[in-house]
C-alpha positions as CSV (number, residue, x, y, z in Angstrom):
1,X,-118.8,-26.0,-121.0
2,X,-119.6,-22.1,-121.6
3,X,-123.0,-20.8,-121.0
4,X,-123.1,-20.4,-125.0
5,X,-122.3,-23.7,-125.9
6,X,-125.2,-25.0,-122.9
7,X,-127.6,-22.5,-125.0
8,X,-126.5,-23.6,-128.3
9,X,-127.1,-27.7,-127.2
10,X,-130.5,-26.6,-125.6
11,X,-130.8,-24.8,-129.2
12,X,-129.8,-28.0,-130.9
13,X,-132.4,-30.2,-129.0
14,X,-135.2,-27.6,-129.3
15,X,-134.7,-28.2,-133.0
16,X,-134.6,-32.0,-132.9
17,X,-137.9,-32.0,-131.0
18,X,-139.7,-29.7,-133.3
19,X,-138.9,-31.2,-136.7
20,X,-140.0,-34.3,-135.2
21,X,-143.3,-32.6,-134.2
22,X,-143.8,-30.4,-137.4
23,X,-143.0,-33.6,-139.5
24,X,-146.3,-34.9,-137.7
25,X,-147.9,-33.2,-140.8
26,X,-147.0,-35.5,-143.1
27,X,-149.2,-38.3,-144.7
28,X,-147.5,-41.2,-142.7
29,X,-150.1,-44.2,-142.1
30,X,-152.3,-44.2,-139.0
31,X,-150.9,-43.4,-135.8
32,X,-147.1,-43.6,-137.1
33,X,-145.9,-40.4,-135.6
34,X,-143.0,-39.1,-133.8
35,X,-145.0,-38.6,-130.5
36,X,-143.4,-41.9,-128.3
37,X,-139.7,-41.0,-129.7
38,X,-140.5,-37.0,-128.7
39,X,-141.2,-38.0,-125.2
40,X,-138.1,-40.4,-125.0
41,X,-136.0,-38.1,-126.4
42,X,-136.4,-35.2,-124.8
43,X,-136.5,-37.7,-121.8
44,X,-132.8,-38.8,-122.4
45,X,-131.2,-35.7,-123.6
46,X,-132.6,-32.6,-122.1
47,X,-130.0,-31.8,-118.8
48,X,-133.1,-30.4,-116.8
49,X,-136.2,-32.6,-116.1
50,X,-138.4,-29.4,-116.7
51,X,-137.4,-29.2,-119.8
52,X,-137.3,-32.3,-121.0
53,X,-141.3,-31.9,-120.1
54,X,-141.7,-28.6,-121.1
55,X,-140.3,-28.6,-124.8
56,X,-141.6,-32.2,-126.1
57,X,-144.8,-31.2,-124.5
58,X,-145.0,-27.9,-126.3
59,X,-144.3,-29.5,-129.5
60,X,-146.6,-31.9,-129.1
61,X,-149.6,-28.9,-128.4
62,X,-148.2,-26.9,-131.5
63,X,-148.4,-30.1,-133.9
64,X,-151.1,-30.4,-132.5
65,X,-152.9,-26.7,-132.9
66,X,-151.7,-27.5,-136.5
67,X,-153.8,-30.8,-137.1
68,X,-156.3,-30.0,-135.4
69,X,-157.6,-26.6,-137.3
70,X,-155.7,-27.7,-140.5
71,X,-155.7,-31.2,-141.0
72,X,-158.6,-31.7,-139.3
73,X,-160.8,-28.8,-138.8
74,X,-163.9,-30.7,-140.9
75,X,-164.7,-32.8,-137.2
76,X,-164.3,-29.7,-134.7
77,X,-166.3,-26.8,-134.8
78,X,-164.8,-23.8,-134.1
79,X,-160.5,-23.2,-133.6
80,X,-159.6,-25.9,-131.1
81,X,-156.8,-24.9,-128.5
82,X,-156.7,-28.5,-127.0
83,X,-157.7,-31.7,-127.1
84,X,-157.7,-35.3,-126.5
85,X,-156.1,-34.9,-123.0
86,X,-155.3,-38.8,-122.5
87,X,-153.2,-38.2,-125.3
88,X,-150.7,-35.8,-123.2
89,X,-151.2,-38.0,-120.3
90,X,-149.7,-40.4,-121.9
91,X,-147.1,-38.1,-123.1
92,X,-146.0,-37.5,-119.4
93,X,-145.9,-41.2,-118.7
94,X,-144.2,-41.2,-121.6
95,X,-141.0,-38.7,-120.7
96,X,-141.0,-40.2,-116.9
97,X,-140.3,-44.0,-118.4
98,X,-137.9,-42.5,-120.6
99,X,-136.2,-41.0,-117.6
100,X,-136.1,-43.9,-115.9
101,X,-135.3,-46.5,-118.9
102,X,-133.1,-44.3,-120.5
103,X,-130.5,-43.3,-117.9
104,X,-127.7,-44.4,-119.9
105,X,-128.1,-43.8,-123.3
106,X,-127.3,-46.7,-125.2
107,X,-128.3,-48.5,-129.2
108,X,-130.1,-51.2,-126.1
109,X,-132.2,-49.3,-124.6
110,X,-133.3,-46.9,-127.4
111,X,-134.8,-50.1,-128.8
112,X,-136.0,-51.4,-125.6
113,X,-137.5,-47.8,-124.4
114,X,-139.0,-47.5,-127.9
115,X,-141.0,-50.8,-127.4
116,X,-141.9,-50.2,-123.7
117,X,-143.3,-46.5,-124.5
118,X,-145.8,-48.1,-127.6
119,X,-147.2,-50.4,-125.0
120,X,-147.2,-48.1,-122.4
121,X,-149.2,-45.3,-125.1
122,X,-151.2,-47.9,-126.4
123,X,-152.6,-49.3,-122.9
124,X,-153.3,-45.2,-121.6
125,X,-154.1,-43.6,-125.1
126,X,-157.0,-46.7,-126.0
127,X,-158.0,-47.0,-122.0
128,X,-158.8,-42.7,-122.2
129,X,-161.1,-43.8,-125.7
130,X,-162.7,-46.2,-123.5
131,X,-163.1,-43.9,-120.3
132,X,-164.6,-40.9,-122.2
133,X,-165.7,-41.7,-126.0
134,X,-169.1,-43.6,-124.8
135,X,-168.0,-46.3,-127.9
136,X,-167.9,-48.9,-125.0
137,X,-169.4,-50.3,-122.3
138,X,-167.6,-48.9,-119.0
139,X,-167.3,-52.6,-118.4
140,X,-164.1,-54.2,-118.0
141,X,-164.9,-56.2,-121.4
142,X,-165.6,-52.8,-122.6
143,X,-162.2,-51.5,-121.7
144,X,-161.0,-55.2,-123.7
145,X,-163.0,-54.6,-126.6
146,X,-161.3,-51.0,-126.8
147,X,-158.0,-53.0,-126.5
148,X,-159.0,-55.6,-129.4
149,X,-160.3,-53.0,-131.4
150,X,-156.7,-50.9,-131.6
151,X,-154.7,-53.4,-131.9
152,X,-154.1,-52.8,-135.8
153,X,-153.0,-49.6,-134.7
154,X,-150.5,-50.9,-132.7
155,X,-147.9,-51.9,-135.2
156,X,-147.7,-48.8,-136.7
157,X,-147.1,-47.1,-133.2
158,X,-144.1,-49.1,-132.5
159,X,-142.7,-48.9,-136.1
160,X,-143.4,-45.3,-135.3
161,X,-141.5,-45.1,-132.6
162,X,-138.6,-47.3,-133.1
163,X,-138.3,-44.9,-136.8
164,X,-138.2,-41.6,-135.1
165,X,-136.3,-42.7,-132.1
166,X,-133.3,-44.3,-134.6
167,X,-133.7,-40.9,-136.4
168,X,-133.8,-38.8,-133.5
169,X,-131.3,-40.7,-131.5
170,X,-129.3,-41.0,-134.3
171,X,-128.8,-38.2,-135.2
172,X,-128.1,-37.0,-131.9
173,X,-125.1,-39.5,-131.5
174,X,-124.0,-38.1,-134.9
175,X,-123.5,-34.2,-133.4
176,X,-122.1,-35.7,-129.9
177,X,-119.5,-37.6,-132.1
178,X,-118.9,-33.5,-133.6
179,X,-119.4,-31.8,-129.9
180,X,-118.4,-34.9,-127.5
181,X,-118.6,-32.0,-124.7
182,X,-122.3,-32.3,-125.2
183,X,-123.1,-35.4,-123.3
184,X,-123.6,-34.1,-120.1
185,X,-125.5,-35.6,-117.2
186,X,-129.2,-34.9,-116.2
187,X,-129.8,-32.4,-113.6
């Protein structure tokens, strides 16, 4: 494959990963968001591990500059550059799983990545609430009552996740079946 055709895929994926971040602004229920698929996609599809760190992750900040002065600049005070950092931690577990889950891209493991990263978000998301927001004990029935306490939230990760990835993934398949000289191998 030419160097233009590389740029234009990297292009191509760039794009994927920041509609999914930008559409982050819409009024989709409580934590039904893009974030798991970003990380899995970017994951499974970028040929360079550094990027497929790199660009999800920047997405994720910029959405995230976004809601955070915009959306929800009433509970900050002052311009916020960053925050909740358990959040990206769990963005980087994230991208590694995907990595590892999502070797071979198939309809399989999309599902079965998807399912494993909102378990995987939910347990280091809700355990960086418990480690830092002072809401619970810093007892290990602290860190369960954290748990307990998100786990209405936790339907509405995965449907999140297992939307955006069939979307994401999806739609990705649909522009390999147009450029099949796209799928290329992680280096």
């Amino acid at each position: 494959m030419s160097k233009q055709q590389l740029n234009l895929r990297f292009g191509v994926l760039v794009l994927f990963v920041l509609a999914a971040a930008m559409s982050r602004l819409l009024p989709f229920p409580p934590n039904f968001s893009p974030v798991g698929s970003m990380a899995l996609f970017g994951a499974a599809w970028f040929a360079r591990k550094r990027w497929a760190f790199l660009v999800p992750l920047a997405a994720l900040w910029l959405s995230n500059l976004v809601l955070d002065n915009v959306v929800y600049a009433q509970y900050y005070d002052g311009f916020v550059w960053f925050s909740n950092a358990w959040v990206y931690v769990a963005f980087v577990l994230l991208t590694a799983f995907g990595m590892w889950a999502l070797r071979k891209v198939t309809v399989a493991r999309v599902l079965g990545a998807s399912v494993g990263a909102a378990v995987l978000f939910f347990l280091v998301s809700n355990f960086g609430v418990w480690l830092t927001s002072g809401m619970y004990p810093p007892t290990f029935e602290g860190l369960m009552t954290c748990y307990a306490a998100a786990i209405p939230f936790f339907g509405n990760t995965l449907a999140g996740n297992l939307v955006f990835s069939a979307v994401l993934f999806g739609s990705f398949e649909w522009v390999l079946s147009q450029k099949p000289e796209w799928r290329l191998e992680r280096t």
